[in-house]
C-alpha positions, 0 to 999 in steps of 0.5 A: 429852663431853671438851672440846677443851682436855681433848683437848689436855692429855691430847695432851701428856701422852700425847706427854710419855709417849712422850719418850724419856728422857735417856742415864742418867736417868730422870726427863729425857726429850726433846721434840721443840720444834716438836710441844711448841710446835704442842700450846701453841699450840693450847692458848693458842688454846682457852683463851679460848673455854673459859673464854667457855663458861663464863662464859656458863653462869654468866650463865645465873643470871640467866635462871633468876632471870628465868623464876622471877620470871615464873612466881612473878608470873603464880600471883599474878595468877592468884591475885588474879584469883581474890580479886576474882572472890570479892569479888565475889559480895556474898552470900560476902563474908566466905567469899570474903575468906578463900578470898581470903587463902587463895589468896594466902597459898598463892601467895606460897608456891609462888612462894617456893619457885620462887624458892628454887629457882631460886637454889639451881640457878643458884648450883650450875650456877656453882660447877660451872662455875667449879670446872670452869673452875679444874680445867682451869687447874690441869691447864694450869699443870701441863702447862706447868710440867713442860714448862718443867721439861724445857726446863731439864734438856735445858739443863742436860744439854747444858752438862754434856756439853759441859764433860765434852768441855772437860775431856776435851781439857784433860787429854789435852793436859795427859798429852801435854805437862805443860809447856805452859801453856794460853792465858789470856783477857783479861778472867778470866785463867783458861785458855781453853777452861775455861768454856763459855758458854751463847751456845754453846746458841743 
């Protein structure tokens, strides 16, 4: 089952898709801000709670280190509560000390094994989650640096509309009076009007 971070990303990829594109381009496309920003939102929201998740599952390591360790020392109880019981029978002694030693040494190595193999599940249990974990933040980096990428272009296309306008009244105003000086700025001393500012944008 998709988690709800999954869910989101494939949201706006699905939404970029369905962007129109630019007049004459076809890699810009426009986005609706308040729809970007509602999908972001709920993102950075999810985010945390994925990774806490996650986080919890890696934890899990040491539950299964802790249930492995348990089960390993109740076979040797078990085990050494076998020994004593051939101990004891005085007329198996030596029988018993080596069915004894037997039974420990054969104890000791199911534990191991418990124990390796716990480690070995708890150690592949992390390195899914934290690959999982890292998969979801690359698709997170992803989806925002496009997002951003799109941001800028519709900037830029807009400055470029804006100084195609600019240019187009200056030279009209040029071809119907050649003599007419346009007004210079204070500041530049270039004419006015040749230069749009991004205030313009805001």
């Amino acid at each position: 089952m998709a988690s709800r971070i999954e869910q989101i990303i494939e949201e706006i990829e699905d939404y970029i898709d369905s962007c129109k594109t630019q007049a004459f381009s076809s890699s810009k496309i426009i986005v609706n801000r308040e729809t970007m920003e509602e999908l972001l939102n709920e993102l950075r929201t999810k985010t945390p709670e994925e990774i806490k998740r996650y986080q919890k599952i890696i934890s899990n390591k040491e539950a299964i280190l802790a249930d492995a360790q348990a089960k390993a020392d109740a076979i040797i109880a078990k085990a050494q509560v076998k020994t004593d019981e051939l101990v004891s029978e005085h007329q198996i002694m030596q029988q018993a000390y080596a069915q004894a030693n037997e039974v420990v040494m054969i104890a000791t190595k199911q534990a191991q094994e418990i124990l390796d193999n716990a480690t070995n599940d708890a150690n592949n249990i992390r390195m899914g989650a934290m690959q999982y974990t890292d998969d979801i933040l690359k698709n997170l980096e992803s989806t925002i640096s496009h997002a951003m990428d799109s941001a800028k272009a519709r900037n830029e296309a807009y400055m470029n509309t804006l100084q195609g306008f600019l240019d187009v009244v200056t030279t009209n105003r040029a071809e119907l009076n050649p003599t007419a000086e346009l007004p210079e700025t204070e500041e530049t001393g270039e004419p006015a009007g040749t230069d749009i500012s991004s205030d313009m944008l805001s």
